[in-house]
TORMARLUM-610061 format. One record per atom (N, C-alpha, C): residue number from 1; atom name; chain; x negated, y negated, z. Coordinates in nm, 2 decimals. Example, Ala and Ser with C-alpha at 12.3 -4.5 7.8 and 13.67 -1.06 7.14 Angstrom:
1; N; A; -1.32; 0.57; 0.78 .
1; CA; A; -1.23; 0.45; 0.78 .
1; C; A; -1.32; 0.33; 0.78 .
2; N; A; -1.28; 0.22; 0.71 .
2; CA; A; -1.37; 0.11; 0.71 .
2; C; A; -1.29; 0.00; 0.79 .
//
This chain:
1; N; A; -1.27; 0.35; 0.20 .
1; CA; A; -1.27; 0.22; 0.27 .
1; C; A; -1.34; 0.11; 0.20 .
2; N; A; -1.44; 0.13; 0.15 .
2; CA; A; -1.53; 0.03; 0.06 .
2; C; A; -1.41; 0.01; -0.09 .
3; N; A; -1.40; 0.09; -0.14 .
3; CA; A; -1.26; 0.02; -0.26 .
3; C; A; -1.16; -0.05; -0.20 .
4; N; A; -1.09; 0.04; -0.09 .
4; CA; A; -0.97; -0.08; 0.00 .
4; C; A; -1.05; -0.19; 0.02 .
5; N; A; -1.20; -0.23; 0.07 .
5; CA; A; -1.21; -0.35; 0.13 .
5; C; A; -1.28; -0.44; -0.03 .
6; N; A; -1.27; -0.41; -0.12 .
6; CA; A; -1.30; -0.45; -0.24 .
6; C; A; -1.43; -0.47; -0.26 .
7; N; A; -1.52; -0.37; -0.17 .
7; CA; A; -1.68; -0.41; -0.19 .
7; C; A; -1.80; -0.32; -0.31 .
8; N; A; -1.71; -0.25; -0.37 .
8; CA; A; -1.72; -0.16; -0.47 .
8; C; A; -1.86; -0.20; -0.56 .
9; N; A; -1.83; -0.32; -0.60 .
9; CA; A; -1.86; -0.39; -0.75 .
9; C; A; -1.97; -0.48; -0.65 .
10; N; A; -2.01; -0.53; -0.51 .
10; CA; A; -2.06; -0.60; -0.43 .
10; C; A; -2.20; -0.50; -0.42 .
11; N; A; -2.17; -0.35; -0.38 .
11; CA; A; -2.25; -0.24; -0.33 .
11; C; A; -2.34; -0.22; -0.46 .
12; N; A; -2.27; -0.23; -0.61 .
12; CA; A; -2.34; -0.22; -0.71 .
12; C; A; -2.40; -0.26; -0.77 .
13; N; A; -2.43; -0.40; -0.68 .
13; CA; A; -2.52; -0.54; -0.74 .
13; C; A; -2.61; -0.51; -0.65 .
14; N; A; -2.65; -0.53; -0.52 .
14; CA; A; -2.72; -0.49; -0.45 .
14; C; A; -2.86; -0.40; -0.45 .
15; N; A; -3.00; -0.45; -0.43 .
15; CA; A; -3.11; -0.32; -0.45 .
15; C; A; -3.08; -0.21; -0.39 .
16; N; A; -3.00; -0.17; -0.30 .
16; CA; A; -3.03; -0.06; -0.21 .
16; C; A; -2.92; 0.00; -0.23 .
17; N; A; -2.80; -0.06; -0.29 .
17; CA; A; -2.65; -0.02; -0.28 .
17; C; A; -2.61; -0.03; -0.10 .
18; N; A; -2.55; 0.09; -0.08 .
18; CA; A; -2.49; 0.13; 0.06 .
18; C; A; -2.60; 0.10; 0.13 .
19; N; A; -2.73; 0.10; 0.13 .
19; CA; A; -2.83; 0.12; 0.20 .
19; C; A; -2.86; 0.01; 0.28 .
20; N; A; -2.90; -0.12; 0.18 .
20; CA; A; -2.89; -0.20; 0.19 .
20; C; A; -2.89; -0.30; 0.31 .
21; N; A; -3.04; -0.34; 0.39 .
21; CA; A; -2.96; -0.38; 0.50 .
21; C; A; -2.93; -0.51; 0.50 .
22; N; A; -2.84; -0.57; 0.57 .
22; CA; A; -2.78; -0.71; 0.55 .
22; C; A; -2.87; -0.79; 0.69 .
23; N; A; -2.89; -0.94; 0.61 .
23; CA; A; -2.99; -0.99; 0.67 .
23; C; A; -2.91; -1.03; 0.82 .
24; N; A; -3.01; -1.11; 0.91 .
24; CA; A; -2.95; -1.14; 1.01 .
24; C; A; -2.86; -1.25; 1.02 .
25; N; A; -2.73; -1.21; 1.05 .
25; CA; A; -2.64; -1.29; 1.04 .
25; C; A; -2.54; -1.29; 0.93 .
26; N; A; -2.59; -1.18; 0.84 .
26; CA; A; -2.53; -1.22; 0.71 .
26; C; A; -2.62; -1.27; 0.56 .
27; N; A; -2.71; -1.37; 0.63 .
27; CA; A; -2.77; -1.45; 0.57 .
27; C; A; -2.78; -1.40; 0.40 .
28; N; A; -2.79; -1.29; 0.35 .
28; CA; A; -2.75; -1.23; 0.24 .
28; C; A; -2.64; -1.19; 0.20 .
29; N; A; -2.54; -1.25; 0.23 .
29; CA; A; -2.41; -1.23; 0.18 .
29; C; A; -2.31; -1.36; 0.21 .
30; N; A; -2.27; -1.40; 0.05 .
30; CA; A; -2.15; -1.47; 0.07 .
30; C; A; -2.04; -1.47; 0.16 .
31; N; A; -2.00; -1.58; 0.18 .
31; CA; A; -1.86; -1.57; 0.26 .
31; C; A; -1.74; -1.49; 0.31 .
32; N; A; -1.73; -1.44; 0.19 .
32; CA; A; -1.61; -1.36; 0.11 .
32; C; A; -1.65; -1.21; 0.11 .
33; N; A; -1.84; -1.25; 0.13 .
33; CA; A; -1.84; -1.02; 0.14 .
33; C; A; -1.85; -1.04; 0.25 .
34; N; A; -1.93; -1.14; 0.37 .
34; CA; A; -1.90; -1.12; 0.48 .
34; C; A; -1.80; -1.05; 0.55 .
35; N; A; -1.68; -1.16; 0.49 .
35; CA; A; -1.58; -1.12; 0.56 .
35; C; A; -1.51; -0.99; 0.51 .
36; N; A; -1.52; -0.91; 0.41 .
36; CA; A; -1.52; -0.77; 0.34 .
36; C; A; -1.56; -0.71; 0.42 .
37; N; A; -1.72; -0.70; 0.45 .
37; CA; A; -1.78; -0.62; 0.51 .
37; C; A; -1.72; -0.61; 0.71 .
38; N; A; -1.67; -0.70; 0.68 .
38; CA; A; -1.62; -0.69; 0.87 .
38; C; A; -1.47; -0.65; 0.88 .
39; N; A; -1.42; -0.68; 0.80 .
39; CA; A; -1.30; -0.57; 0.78 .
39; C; A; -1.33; -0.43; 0.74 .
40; N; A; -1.45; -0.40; 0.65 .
40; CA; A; -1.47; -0.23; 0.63 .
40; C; A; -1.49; -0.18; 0.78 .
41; N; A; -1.62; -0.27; 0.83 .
41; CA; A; -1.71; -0.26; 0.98 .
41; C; A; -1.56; -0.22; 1.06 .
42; N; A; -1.45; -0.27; 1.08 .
42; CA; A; -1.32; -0.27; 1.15 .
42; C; A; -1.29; -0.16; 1.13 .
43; N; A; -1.27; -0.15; 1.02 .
43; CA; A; -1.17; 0.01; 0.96 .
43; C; A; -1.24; 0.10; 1.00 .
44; N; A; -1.39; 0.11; 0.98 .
44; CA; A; -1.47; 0.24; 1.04 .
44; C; A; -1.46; 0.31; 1.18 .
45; N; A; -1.44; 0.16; 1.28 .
45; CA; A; -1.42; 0.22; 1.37 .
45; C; A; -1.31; 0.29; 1.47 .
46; N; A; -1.20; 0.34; 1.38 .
46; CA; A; -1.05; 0.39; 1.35 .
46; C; A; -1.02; 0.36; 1.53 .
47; N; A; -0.99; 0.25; 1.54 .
47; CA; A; -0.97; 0.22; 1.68 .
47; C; A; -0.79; 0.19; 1.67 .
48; N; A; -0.71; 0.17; 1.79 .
48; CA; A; -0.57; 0.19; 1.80 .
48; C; A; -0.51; 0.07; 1.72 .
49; N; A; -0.56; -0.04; 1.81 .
49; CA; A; -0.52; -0.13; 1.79 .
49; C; A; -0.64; -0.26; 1.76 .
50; N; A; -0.64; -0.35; 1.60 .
50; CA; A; -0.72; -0.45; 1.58 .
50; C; A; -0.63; -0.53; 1.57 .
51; N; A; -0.73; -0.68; 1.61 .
51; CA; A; -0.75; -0.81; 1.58 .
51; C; A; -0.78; -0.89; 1.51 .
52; N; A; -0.74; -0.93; 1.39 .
52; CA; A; -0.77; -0.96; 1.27 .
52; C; A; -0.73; -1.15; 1.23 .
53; N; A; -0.81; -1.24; 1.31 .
53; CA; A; -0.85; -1.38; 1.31 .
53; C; A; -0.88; -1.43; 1.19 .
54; N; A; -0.75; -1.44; 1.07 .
54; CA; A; -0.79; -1.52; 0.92 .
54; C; A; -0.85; -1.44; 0.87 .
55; N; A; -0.90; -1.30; 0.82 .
55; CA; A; -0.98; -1.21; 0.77 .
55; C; A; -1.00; -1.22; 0.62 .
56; N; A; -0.87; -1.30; 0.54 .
56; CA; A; -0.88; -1.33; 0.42 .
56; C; A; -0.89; -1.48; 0.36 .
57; N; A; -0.95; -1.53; 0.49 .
57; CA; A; -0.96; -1.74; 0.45 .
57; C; A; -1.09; -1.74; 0.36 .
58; N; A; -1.20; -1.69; 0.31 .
58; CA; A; -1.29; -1.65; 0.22 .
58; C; A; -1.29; -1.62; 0.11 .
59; N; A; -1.18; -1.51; 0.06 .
59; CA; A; -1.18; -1.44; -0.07 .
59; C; A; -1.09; -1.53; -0.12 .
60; N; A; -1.09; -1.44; -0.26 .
60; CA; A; -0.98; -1.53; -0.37 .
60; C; A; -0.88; -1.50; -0.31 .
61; N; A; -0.75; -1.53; -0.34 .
61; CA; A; -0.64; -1.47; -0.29 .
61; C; A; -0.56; -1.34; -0.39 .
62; N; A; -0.63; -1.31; -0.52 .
62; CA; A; -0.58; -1.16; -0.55 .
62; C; A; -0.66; -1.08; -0.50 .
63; N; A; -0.77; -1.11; -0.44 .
63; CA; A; -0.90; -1.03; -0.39 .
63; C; A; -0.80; -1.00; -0.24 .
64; N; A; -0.76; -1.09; -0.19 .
64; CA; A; -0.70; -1.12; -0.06 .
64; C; A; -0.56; -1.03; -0.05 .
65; N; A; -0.46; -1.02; -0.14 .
65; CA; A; -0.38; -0.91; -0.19 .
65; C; A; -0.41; -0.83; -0.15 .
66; N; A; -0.51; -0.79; -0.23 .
66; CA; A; -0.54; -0.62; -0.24 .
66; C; A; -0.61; -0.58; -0.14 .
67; N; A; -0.70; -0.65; -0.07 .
67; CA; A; -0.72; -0.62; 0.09 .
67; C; A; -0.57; -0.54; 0.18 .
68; N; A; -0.44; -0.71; 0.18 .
68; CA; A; -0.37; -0.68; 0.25 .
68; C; A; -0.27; -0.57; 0.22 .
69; N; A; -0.27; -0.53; 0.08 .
69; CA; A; -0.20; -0.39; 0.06 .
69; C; A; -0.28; -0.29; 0.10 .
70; N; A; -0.41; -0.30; 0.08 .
70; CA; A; -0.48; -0.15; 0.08 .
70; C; A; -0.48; -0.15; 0.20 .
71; N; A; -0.50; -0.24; 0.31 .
71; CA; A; -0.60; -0.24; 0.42 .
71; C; A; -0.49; -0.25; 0.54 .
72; N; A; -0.49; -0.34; 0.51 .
72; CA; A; -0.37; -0.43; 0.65 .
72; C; A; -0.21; -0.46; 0.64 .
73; N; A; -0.17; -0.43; 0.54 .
73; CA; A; -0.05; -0.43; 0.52 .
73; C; A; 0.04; -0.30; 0.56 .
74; N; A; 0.18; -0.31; 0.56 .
74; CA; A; 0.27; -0.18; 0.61 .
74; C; A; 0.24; -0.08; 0.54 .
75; N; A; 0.19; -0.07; 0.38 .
75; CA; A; 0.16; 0.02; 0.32 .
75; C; A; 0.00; 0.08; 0.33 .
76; N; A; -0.09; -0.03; 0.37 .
76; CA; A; -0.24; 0.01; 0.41 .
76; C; A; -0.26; 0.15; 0.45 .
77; N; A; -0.41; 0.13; 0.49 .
77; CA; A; -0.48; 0.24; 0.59 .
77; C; A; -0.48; 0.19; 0.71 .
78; N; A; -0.46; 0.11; 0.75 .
78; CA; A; -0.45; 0.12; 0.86 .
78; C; A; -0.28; 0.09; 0.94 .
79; N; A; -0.16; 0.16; 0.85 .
79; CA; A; 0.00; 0.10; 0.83 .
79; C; A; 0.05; 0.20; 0.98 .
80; N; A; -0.07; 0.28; 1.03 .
80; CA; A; 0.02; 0.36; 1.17 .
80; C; A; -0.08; 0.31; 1.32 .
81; N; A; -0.18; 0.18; 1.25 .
81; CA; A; -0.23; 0.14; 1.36 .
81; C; A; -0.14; 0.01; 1.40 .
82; N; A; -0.20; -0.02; 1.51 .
82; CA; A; -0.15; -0.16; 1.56 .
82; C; A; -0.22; -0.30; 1.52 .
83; N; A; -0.18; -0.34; 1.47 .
83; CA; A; -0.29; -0.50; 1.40 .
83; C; A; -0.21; -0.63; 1.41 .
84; N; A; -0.28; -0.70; 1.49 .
84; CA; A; -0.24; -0.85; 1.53 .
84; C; A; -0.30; -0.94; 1.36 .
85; N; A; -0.25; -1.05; 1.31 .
85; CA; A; -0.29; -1.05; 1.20 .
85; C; A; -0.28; -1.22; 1.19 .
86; N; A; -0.39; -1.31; 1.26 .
86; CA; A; -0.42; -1.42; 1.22 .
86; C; A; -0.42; -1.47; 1.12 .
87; N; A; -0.32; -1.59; 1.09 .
87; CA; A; -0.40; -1.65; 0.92 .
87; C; A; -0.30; -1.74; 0.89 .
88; N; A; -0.34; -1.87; 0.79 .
88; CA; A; -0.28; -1.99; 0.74 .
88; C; A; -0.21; -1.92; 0.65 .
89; N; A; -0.26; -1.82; 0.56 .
89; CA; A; -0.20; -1.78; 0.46 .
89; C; A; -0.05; -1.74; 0.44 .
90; N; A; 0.07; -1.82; 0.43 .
90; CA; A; 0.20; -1.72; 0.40 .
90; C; A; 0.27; -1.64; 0.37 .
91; N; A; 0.19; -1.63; 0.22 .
91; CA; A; 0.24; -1.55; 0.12 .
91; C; A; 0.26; -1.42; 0.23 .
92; N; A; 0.18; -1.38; 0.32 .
92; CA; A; 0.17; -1.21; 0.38 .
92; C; A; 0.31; -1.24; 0.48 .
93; N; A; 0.36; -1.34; 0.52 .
93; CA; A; 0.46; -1.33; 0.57 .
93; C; A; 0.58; -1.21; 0.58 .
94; N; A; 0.62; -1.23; 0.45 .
94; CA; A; 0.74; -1.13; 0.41 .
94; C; A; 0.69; -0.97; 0.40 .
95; N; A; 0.59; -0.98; 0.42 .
95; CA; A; 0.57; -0.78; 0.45 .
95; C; A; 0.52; -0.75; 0.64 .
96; N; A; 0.55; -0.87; 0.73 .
96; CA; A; 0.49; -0.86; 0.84 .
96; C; A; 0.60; -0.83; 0.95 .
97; N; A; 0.60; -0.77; 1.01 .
97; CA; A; 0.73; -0.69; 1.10 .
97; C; A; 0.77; -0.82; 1.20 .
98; N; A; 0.67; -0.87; 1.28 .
98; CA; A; 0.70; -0.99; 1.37 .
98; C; A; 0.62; -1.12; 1.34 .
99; N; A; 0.69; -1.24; 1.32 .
99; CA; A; 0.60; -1.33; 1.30 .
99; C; A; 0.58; -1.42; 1.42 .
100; N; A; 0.52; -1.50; 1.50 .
100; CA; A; 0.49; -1.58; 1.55 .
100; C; A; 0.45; -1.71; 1.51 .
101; N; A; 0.55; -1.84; 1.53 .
101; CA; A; 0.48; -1.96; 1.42 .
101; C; A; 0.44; -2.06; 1.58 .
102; N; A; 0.29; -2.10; 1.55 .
102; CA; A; 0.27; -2.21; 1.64 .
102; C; A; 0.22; -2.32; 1.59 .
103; N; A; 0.24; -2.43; 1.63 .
103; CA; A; 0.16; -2.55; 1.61 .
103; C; A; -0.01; -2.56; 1.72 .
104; N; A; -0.06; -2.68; 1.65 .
104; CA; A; -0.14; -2.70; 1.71 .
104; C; A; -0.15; -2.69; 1.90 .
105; N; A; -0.27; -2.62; 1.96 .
105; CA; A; -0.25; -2.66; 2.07 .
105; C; A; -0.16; -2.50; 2.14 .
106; N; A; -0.19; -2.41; 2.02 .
106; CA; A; -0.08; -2.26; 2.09 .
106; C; A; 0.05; -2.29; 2.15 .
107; N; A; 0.09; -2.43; 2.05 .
107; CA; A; 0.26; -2.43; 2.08 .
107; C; A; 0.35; -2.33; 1.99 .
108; N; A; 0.46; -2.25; 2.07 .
108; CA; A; 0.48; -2.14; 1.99 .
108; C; A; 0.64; -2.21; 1.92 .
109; N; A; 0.66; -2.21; 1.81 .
109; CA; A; 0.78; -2.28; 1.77 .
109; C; A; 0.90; -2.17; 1.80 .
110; N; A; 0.89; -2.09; 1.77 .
110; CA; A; 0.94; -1.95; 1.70 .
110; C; A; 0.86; -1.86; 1.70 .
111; N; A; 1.00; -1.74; 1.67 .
111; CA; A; 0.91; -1.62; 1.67 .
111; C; A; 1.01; -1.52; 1.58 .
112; N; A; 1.02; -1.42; 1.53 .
112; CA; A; 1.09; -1.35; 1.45 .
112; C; A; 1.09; -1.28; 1.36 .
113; N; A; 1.18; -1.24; 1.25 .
113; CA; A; 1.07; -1.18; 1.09 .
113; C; A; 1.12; -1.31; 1.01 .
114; N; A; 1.04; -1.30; 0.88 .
114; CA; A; 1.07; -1.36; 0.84 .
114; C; A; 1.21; -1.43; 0.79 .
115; N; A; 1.36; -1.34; 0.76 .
115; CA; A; 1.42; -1.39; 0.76 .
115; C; A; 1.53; -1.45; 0.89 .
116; N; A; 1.48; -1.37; 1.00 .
116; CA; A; 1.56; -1.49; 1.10 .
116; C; A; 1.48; -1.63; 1.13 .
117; N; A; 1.39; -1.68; 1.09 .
117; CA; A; 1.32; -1.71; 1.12 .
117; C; A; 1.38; -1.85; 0.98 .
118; N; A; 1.41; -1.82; 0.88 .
118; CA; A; 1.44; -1.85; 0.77 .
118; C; A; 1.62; -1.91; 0.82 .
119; N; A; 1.68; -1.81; 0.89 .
119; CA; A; 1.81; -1.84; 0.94 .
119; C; A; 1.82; -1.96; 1.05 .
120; N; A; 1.72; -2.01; 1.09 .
120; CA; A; 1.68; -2.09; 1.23 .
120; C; A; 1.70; -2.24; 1.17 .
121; N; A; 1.74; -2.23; 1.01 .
121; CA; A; 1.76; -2.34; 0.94 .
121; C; A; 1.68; -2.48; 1.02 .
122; N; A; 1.58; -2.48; 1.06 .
122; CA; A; 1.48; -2.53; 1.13 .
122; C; A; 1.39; -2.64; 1.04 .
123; N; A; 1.38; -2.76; 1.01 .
123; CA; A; 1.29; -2.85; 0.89 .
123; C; A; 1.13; -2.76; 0.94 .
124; N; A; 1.08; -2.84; 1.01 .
124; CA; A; 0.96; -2.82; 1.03 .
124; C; A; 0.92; -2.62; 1.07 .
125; N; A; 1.00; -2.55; 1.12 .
125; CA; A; 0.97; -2.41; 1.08 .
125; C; A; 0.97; -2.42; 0.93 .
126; N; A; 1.06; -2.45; 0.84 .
126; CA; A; 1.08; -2.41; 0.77 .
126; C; A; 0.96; -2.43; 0.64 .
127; N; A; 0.91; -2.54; 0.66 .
127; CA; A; 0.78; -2.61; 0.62 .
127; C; A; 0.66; -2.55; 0.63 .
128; N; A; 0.65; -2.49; 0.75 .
128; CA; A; 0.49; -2.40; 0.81 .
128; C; A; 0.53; -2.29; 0.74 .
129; N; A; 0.67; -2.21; 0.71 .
129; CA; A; 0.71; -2.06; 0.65 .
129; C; A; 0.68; -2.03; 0.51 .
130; N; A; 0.71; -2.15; 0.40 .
130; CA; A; 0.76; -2.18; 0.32 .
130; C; A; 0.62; -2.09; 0.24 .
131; N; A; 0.68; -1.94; 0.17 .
131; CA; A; 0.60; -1.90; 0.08 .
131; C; A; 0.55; -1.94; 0.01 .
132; N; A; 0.41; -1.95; -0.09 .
132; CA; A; 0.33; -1.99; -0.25 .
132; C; A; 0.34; -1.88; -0.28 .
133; N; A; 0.41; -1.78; -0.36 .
133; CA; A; 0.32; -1.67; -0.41 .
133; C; A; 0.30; -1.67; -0.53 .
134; N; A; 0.30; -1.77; -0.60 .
134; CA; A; 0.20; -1.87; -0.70 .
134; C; A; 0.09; -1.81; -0.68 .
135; N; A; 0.05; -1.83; -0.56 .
135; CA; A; -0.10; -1.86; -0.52 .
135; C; A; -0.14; -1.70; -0.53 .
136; N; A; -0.04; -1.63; -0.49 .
136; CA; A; -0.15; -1.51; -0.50 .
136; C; A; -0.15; -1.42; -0.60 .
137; N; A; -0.06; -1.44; -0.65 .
137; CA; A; -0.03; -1.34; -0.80 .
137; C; A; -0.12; -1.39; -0.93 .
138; N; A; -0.19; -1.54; -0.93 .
138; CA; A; -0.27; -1.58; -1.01 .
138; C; A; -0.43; -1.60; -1.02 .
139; N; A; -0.51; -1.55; -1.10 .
139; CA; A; -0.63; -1.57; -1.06 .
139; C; A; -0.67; -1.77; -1.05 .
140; N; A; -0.75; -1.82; -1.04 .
140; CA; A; -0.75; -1.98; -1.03 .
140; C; A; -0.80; -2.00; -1.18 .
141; N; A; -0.75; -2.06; -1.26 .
141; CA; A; -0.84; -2.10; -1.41 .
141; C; A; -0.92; -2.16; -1.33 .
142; N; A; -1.01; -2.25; -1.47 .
142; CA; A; -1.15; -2.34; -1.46 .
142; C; A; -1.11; -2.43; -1.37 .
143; N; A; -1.01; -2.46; -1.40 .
143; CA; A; -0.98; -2.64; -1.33 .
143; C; A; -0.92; -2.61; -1.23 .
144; N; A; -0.85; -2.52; -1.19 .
144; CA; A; -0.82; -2.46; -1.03 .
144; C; A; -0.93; -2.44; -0.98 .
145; N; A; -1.02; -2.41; -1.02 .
145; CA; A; -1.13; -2.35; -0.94 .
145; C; A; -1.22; -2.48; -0.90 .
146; N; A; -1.23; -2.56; -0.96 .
146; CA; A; -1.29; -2.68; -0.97 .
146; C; A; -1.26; -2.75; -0.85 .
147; N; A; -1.16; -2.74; -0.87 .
147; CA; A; -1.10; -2.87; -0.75 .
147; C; A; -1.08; -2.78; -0.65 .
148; N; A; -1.07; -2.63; -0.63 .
148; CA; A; -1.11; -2.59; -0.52 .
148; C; A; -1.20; -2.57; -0.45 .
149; N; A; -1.31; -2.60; -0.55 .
149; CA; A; -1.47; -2.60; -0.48 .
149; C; A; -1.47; -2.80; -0.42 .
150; N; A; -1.41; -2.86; -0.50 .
150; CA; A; -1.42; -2.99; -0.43 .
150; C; A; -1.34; -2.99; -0.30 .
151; N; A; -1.29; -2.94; -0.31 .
151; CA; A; -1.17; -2.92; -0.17 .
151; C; A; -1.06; -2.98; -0.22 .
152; N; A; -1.03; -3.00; -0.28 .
152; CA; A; -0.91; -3.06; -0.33 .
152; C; A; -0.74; -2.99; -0.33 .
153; N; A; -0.74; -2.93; -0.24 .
153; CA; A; -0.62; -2.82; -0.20 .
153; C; A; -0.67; -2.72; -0.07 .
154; N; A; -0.53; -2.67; -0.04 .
154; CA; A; -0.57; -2.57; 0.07 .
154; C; A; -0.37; -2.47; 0.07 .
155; N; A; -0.40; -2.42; 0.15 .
155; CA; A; -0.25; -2.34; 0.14 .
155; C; A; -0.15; -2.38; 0.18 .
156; N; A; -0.20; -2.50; 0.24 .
156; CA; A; -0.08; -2.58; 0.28 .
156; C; A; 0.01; -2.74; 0.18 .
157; N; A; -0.11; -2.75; 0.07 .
157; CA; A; -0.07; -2.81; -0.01 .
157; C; A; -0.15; -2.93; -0.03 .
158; N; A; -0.12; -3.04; -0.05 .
158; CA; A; -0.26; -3.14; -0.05 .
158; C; A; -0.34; -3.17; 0.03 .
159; N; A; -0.50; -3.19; -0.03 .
159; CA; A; -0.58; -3.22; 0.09 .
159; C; A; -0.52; -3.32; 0.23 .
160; N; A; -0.54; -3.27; 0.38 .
160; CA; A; -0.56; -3.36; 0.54 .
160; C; A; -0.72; -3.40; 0.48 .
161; N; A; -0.64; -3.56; 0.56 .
161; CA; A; -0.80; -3.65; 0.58 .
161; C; A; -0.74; -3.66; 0.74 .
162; N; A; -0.84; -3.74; 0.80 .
162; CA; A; -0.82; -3.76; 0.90 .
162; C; A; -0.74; -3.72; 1.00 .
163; N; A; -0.66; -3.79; 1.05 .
163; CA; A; -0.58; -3.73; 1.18 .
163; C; A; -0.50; -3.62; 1.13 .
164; N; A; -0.46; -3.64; 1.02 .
164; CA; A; -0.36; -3.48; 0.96 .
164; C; A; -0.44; -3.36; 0.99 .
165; N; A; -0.56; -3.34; 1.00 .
165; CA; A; -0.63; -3.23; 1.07 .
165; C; A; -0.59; -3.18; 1.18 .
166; N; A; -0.56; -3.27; 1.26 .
166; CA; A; -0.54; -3.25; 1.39 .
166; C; A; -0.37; -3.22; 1.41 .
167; N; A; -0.31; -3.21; 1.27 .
167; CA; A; -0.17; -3.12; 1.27 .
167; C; A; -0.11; -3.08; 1.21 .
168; N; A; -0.24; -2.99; 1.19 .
168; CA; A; -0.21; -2.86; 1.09 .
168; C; A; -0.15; -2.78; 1.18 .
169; N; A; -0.12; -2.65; 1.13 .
169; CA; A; -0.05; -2.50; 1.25 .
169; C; A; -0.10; -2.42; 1.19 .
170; N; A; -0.10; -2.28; 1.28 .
170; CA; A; -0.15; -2.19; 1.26 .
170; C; A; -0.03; -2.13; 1.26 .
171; N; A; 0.00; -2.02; 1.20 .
171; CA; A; 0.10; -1.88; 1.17 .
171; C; A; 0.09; -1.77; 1.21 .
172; N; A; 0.08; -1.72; 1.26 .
172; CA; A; 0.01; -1.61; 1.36 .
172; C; A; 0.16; -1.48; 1.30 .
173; N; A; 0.07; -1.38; 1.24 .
173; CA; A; 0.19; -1.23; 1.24 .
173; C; A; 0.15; -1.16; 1.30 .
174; N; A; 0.25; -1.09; 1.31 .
174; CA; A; 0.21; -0.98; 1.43 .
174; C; A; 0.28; -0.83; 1.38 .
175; N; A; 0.17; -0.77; 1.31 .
175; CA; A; 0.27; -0.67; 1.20 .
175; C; A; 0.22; -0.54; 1.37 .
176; N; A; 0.33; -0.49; 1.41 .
176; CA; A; 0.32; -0.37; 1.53 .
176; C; A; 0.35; -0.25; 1.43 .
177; N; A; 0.29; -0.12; 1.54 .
177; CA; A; 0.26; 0.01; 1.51 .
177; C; A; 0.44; 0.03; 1.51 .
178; N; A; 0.48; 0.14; 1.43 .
178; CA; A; 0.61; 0.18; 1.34 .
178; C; A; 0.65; 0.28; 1.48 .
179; N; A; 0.72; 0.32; 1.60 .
179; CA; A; 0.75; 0.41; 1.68 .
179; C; A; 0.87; 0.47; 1.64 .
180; N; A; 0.87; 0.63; 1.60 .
180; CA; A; 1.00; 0.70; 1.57 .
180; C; A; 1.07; 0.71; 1.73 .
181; N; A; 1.20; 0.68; 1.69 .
181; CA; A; 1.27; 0.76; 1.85 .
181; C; A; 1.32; 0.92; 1.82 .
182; N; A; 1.30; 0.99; 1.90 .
182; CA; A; 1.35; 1.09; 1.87 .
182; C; A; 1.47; 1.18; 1.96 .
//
C-alpha cells in the first residue's frame, strides 16, 4: 500500500521511516504527502465502500496517475471496492464507470460514462468533459513548474480572477463495485 500510494521514497527521507510520527495536523508533511498518507490511512482500513473528495488536487499529476492506477482506478487495490471519486481532474474520466457532471451550487448537468455523455453533443457538458491528457503523461519542465507555483494555470485552463471563481464546476465520478450476475 505505501508503493501504490507513492510514499516509498517520502518514508526514506524521514528520521524514523515508518515510525515516524506525523506532527499535529500534518504540520510535518507537505501537501501532496498529506494527501498520500490519507489515501494509504484509507486503504488500511479495507472498508466496502470509500469516499474520496479531490484526493489527487496536491500531487503532480504522474504522481496522481499512478495513485489512480495503483489505488483507485478499475485496475487498482481497491478495483472490487466501492469508491465515490471527487475531483476537477478529467483526465480520470475515461476509466470511471459512471460520471456525474455538476455545476456550481450541486447542479447536476448530466450523468453517464463518458461516452454518452460525449453523445449528449452538449456545448457546456462538453467543455467541463473535455480530456488534457497532456497533463498527465508529462512531468512539468522548469517553466511549467514556474508558473504553476505562480498559479498561473489550473486543469481547467487559464487562470479565474474574480467572479469566474464563482463558475467553476465540479465533476464528480462515480467508479461502482463490478456485480457478476449469475
Amino acid at each position: 500500500i505505501i508503493d501504490r500510494c507513492c510514499l516509498l521514497s517520502d518514508i526514506d527521507i524521514l528520521e524514523g521511516g515508518d515510525s515516524t510520527e506525523i506532527g499535529e495536523r500534518g504540520i510535518n508533511l507537505s501537501g501532496g504527502q498529506k494527501q498520500r498518507v490519507s489515501i494509504a490511512r484509507a486503504v488500511y482500513s479495507e472498508a466496502d465502500v470509500y469516499l474520496f473528495d479531490d484526493p489527487l488536487s496536491a500531487v503532480d499529476a504522474h504522481v496522481g496517475r499512478r495513485i489512480f492506477n495503483k489505488v483507485l482506478g478499475p485496475d487498482g487495490y481497491l478495483k472490487n471496492r466501492t469508491r465515490l471519486f471527487v475531483t476537477h481532474s478529467t483526465q480520470y474520466l475515461q476509466d470511471c464507470d459512471q460520471i456525474i457532471v455538476m455545476e456550481t451550487g450541486g447542479i447536476i448537468l448530466a450523468t453517464g460514462t463518458l461516452d454518452e455523455l460525449k453523445a449528449m453533443n452538449n456545448e457546456r457538458i462538453e467543455e467541463i468533459i473535455s480530456v488534457k491528457v497532456k497533463e498527465e503523461e508529462e512531468e512539468p519542465q522548469a517553466g511549467e513548474m514556474h508558473n504553476q507555483i505562480r498559479g498561473g494555470g489550473n486543469h481547467f485552463g487559464p487562470p479565474m480572477h474574480g467572479n469566474d471563481k464563482r463558475e467553476k464546476w465540479k465533476a464528480v465520478q462515480l467508479t461502482k463495485k463490478k456485480c457478476s450476475s449469475v
